[in-house]
Each structure stands twice: as structure tokens, then as C-alpha cells.
N, C-alpha and C positions, 0 to 999 in steps of 0.2 A: 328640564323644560323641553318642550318639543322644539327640536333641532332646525325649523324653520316658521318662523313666526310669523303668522299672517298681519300681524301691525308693522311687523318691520318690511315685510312687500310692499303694503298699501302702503305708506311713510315714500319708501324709494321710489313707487309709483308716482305718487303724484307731484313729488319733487323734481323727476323728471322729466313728466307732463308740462309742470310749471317752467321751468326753463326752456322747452320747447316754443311754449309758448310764447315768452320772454325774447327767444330768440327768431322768431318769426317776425316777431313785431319788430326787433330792433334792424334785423337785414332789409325787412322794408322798408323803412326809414330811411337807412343807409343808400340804398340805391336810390332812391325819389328825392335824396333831399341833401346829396352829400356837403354843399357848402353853409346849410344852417343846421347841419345833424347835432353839434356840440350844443349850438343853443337852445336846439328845442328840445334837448334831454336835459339842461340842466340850469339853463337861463326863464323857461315856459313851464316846469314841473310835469316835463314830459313821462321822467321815470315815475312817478306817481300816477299819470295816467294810466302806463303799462302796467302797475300792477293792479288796478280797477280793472280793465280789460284780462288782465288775469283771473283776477279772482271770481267774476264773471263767467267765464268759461270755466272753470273748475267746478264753479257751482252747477254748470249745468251738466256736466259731467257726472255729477254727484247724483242728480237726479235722474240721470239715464243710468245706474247702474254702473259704470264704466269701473267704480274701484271696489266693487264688489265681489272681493274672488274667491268668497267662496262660492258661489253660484258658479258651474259650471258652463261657459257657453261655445258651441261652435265661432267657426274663425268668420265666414259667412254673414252671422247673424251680429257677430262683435263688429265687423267692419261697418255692416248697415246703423248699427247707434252710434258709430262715429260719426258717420257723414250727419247724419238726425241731429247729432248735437251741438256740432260744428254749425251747421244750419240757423238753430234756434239760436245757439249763442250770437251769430250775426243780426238776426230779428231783432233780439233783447239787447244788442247794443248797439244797434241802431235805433231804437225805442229812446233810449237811455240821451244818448246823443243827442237827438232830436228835442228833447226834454232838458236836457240841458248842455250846449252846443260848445260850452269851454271846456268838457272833457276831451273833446277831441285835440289829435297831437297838433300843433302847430298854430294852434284857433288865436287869432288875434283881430284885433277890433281898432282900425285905426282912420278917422275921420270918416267914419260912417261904410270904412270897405272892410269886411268881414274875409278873411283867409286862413284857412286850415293846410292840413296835409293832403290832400288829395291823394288819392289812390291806394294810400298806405292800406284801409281797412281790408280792401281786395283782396290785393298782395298777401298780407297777411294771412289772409285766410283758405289762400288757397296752400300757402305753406305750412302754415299748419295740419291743414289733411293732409298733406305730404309728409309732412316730419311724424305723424302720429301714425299713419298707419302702417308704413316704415317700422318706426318704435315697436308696434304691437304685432308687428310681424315675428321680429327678432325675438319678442316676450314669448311668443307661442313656440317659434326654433327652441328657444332654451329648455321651454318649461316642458317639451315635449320629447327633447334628449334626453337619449335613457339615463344619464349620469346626472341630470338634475332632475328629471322627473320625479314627481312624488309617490314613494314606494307604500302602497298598500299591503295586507293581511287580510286575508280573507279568513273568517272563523265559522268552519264547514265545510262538509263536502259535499252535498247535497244537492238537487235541480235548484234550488235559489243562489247556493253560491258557485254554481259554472254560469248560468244565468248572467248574475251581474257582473262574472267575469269577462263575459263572452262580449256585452255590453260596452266595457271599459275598455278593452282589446280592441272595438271595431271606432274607439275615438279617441286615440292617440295623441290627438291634438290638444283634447282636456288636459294633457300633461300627469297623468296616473299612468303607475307599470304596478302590475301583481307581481308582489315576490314569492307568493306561496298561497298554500289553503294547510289549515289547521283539520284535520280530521280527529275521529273519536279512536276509531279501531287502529292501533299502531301497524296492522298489515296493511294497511292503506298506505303506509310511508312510502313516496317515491314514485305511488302511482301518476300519472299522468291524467288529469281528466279534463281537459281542455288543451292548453298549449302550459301553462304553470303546472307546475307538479304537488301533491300533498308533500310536505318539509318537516310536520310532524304531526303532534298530540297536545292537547289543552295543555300538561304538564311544561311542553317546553317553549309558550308564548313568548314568555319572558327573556329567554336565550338567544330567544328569531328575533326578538324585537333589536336586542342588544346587537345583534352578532351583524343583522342585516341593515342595520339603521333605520330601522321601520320607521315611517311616519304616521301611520292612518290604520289604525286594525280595526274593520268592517265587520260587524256579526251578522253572521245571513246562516242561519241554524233553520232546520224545518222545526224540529219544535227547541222550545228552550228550556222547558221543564225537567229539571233535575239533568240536563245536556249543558248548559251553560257553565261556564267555567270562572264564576264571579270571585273566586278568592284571585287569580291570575291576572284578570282585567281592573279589579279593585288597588292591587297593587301597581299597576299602571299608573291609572289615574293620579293616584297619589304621587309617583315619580314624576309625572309629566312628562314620560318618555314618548310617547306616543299619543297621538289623538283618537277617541273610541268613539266609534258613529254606528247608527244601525242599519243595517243592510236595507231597508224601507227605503230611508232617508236618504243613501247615498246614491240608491237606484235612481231615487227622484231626478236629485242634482243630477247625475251625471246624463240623466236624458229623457226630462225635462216631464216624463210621465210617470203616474205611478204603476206598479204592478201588483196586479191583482192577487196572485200567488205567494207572493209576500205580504200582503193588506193583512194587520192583525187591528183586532181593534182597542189595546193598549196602545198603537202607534199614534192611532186616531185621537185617542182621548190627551196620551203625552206628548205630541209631536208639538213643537212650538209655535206660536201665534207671529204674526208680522211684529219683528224686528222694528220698524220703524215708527215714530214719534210722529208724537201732530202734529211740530213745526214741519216736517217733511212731509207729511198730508197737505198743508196749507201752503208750503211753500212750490207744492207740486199743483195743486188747484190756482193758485196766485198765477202759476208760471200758461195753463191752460188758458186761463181768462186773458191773458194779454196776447197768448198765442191768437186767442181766438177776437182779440178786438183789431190787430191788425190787419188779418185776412178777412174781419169783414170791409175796414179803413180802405184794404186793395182793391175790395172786390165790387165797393159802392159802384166807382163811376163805370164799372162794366153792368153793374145792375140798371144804372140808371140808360146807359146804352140802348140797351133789350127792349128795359120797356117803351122808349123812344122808338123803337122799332118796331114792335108788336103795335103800340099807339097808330103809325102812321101807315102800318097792312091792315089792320082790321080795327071795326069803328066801333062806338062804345068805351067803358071804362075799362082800363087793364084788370082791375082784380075781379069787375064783373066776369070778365070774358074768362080770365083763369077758373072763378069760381064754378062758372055753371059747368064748364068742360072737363072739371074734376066731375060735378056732380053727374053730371050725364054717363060717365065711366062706371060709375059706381052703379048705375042705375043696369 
């Protein structure tokens, strides 16, 4: 089996996601509420709130991509869909809330006076973007030390495979290190053609893979006809010593474009289709439409403002006045 499982990352990711979150919630509780903390976690079904509000944010984590690793993304662009989904998950549970007001911690209803936790949702949330992006800082340190980085194979030696090496080298943060390139001509052994050196011959795949604890062997061949080395990489697969991806494909991921130079068009016809299901189409549309009834919900009484405004400078109907001075533009 390949020696680092991408189920067992996602699994520990978002286990420890989940407790972040868990414990975001619970520290602010603690501080806003220390003399009824005990009973609103376990006298009010506080802890079953928390983990609604958990499961809640995970899901939208889920929908921003966040436990997606194989997708390759800068740290930058990773930070920004945190804060995004951080965000929305406040939106959507404040929707939620609002819609149904006993999920909140602390909500009781007594002779007609309504009291919750106040401040808790806040608090929490800004702990949370603190504990996560924290967390995914540390994720990126690890993943991008050379002793746990994920060690590739390059199979080639040719302008597409310095190319994607060159590529992978200038983003160290993906968490990939080249161990080597596979050439054809054994005089190549040991040359240098980037910063990794050729290590061998189609022949001795199998031996690099073992010897160096390869993860990921990359084919990036200019051509492959009767060059490919399919009894060597067949036996792989069958071991599941190592993961086998095409140099097209890995290009893509690791920086987010394709190249032209490598574009074959076998890649086109077998490169895979979206991964994802129609509940995630519709639970991704579901999650738009509410995004988008709330900010129109915010944006009414500043609409109705304007026009209030425009009404009382210039005379006439508002959408008249809009309409003709569209029209007049165009004209």
C-alpha cells in the first residue's frame, strides 16, 4: 500500500478540525459564562448544540475544498478560503439560529423573557480562525519538510520532465521534493539537469522506488511510444508501492495551469471528469441561494434608503428616471 494514505490525512484532518472547533466553542463559553457553564453544557443540551454548529462548519469546509488534498494549493490562496468559509459558516448559522432560535447555547424562555448566550457566536469565531489558521500553518511546515514531504519520481529526462521539475522546486510549500529522474540512456546516470540528478534506467524503477521510499512516480516522457516502461510501472500498481500519475495531470495540480508542451490528446479524452456528485452540485447551489437571500435580506433597507434619496433630488418615478438614463447612454 502506498505508505501515506490520503484517507488516513483527510480522517486526521478533519478530526482535528472538529475539535478545534469543539474547542473554540467550549473556551468561549467558559469565559462569558463561567458560573452556568456546567449547566448549559449538560442541563440545556448544550453539547448537542456544539456539535450542530460543528457539523455545520465542516460542511462548509467541505464545500470550499478545504479537505481536498489532493489538489495542490498555495498557502495564500488556502488562507483566503478559510477566512470565506469561516464567514459563510457564520451567515448559515446565523440563518439557522434565527430560523430556529433554541439552537442557540444557553436559549431559554422564561415568562415571556427570552435569554441566550450572548457573545459566545463571536468569540468563537474569531477563535477559530485563529486555531485553524495556526493548525494549517503547522500542516504546510510539516508537509513541506524535506523528511515528510512527499517524495516524487520523475520518469524522463527530457524538457517536460526538468519543466515540471523546475515547477515543483519553485513551490515547496505544495509539500513535493524530487528524488530523482529516470532516464533511458544509462550515460545519463548521475547527470544533473536541474538541481535532482538522473538516479537511473527504466530497469531500476522498482529498486528507487523501494530503496528511496518513493511516493508518487510522475511520467513526463516526450514521447511514449515503445519509451515507456509499462511492465515496471504495471508492477507498481499492482504492489501499491507507490502512486502512478501523468505528468499532464500532475503539472495541472501542482500549478493550477495546463501546459501546452505536454497537452497530448489521449490526456484529453482519458483525463477524468469532476469527482463530485449531484448532492454536492445542489448542496453547493442550496448553500448560493441562501448566501444570496441574505445579502439581498441586508441590502433591502439600504436599497430602499437610495431610492428614498434619489425620490426626494429628482422628481418623477425612480425607475422612470433610472430607465431613460440607461436609455439615453446607450443611445
Amino acid at each position: 500500500m502506498v505508505r501515506r494514505n490520503i484517507w488516513l490525512r483527510t480522517f486526521t484532518l478533519v478530526a482535528v478540525e472538529s475539535g478545534i472547533i469543539v474547542a473554540a466553542v467550549l473556551l468561549s463559553l467558559y469565559w462569558l459564562f463561567v458560573p452556568d457553564y456546567h449547566a448549559l453544557l449538560f442541563e440545556q443540551w448544550g453539547i448537542y448544540k456544539i456539535l450542530v454548529t460543528t457539523f455545520v462548519c465542516q460542511f462548509i469546509f467541505y464545500l470550499y475544498d478545504l479537505y481536498d488534498l489532493s489538489t495542490a494549493r498555495p498557502r495564500r490562496e488556502l488562507f483566503a478560503s478559510i477566512i470565506q468559509a469561516v464567514a459563510i459558516a457564520c451567515l448559515l448559522l446565523g440563518l439557522i439560529f434565527l430560523l430556529m432560535p433554541k439552537l442557540l447555547l444557553g436559549y431559554t424562555e422564561q415568562e415571556g423573557q427570552v435569554s441566550y448566550a450572548q457573545g459566545v457566536p463571536t468569540t468563537a469565531m474569531v477563535l477559530t480562525l485563529g486555531f485553524m489558521i495556526c493548525w494549517r500553518v503547522v500542516i504546510h511546515w510539516l508537509l513541506s519538510h524535506p523528511r515528510l514531504a512527499e517524495k516524487v519520481l520523475i520518469v524522463g529526462a527530457g524538457t517536460p520532465a526538468v519543466e515540471l521539475a523546475r515547477e515543483v522546486l519553485a513551490r515547496r510549500d505544495l509539500g513535493y521534493r524530487i528524488v530523482g529522474f529516470i532516464a533511458e540512456d544509462p550515460v545519463m546516470i548521475g547527470r544533473s539537469l536541474i538541481n535532482p540528478s538522473v538516479i537511473g534506467v527504466a530497469n531500476d524503477i522498482n529498486s528507487i522506488v523501494e530503496r528511496e521510499r518513493v511516493d508518487r512516480v510522475v511520467v513526463a516522457l516526450n514521447d511514449r511510444r515503445g519509451h515507456l516502461p509499462v511492465d515496471q510501472l504495471l508492477e507498481l500498481r499492482l504492489q501499491g508501492s507507490a502512486m502512478i500519475e501523468e505528468g499532464t495531470t500532475f503539472y495541472e495540480r501542482v500549478t493550477g495551469k495546463i501546459s501546452v508542451e505536454m497537452l497530448r490528446p489521449s490526456w484529453i479524452i482519458f483525463s477524468g471528469g469532476s469527482k463530485r456528485s449531484r448532492t454536492w452540485f445542489a448542496a453547493r447551489r442550496a448553500l448560493n441561494f441562501a448566501i444570496a437571500l441574505v445579502g439581498i435580506a441586508l441590502s433591502f433597507p439600504v436599497a430602499l434608503l437610495t431610492a428614498l434619496a434619489i425620490k426626494l433630488e429628482s422628481p418623477g418615478p425612480i425607475c422612470l428616471c433610472i430607465s431613460e438614463s440607461t436609455f439615453d447612454v446607450t443611445e
